[in-house]
C-alpha positions in Angstrom: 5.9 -12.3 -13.7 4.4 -12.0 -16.9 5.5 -9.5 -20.0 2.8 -7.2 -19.0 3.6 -6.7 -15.5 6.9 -6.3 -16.1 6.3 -3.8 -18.3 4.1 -2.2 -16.0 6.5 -2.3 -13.2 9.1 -1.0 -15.9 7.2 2.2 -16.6 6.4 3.0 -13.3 9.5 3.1 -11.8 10.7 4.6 -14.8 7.8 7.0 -14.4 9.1 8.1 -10.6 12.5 7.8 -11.4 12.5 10.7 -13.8 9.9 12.8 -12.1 7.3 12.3 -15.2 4.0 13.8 -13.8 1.7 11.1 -14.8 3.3 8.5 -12.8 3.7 10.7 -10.1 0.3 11.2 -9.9 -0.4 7.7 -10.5 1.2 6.0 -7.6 1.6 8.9 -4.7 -1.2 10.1 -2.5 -2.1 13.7 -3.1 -5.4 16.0 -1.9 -6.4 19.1 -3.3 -5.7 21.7 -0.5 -7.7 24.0 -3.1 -8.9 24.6 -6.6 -10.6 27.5 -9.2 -11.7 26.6 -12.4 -8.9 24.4 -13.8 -6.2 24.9 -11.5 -5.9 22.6 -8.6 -3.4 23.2 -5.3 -2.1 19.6 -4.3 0.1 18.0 -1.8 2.0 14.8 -3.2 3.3 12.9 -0.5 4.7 9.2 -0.8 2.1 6.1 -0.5 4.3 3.5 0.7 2.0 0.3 0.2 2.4 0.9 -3.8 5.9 2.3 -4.1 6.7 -0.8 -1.8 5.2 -3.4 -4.0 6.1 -1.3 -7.3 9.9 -1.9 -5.8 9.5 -5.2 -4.9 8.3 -6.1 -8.5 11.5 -4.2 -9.4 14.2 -6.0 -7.5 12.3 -9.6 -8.7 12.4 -8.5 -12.0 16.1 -7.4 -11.6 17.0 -10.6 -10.2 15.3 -12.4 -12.7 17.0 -10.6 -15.7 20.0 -11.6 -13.7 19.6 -15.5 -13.4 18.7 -15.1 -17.2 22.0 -13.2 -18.3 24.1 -16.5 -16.2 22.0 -19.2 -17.8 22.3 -17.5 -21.3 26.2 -16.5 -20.4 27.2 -19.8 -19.3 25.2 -21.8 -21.7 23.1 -23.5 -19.0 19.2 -23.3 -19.8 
């Protein structure tokens, strides 16, 4: 995993975690029930194809960080 997907992966979950609207809208499925002018009724529900593979990323990236710490800890790169 590159520095760029990890940071991508990084800000999304970051982004659902804490309930910041752009990522919500970014990575749920939602419809517009209705609209008028600039106001839109939605329904967010969960899209589980990307919040799986969003999470996967996350535990790899976890793990890797982990492996990291124990080479760096133990002095074994």
């Amino acid at each position: 995993m590159g520095e760029d997907l990890a940071e991508l992966v990084w800000s999304a979950c970051s982004s659902l975690a804490h309930g910041d609207s752009n990522g919500t809208l970014a990575f749920l499925d939602r419809k517009i029930l209705e609209s008028d002018a600039n106001v839109a009724l939605a329904q967010i529900t969960g899209s589980i194809s990307p919040l799986f593979h969003v999470t996967s990323f996350a535990v790899r990236m976890v793990d890797r960080g982990l492996r990291l710490y124990e080479q760096r800890a133990t002095g074994h790169l």
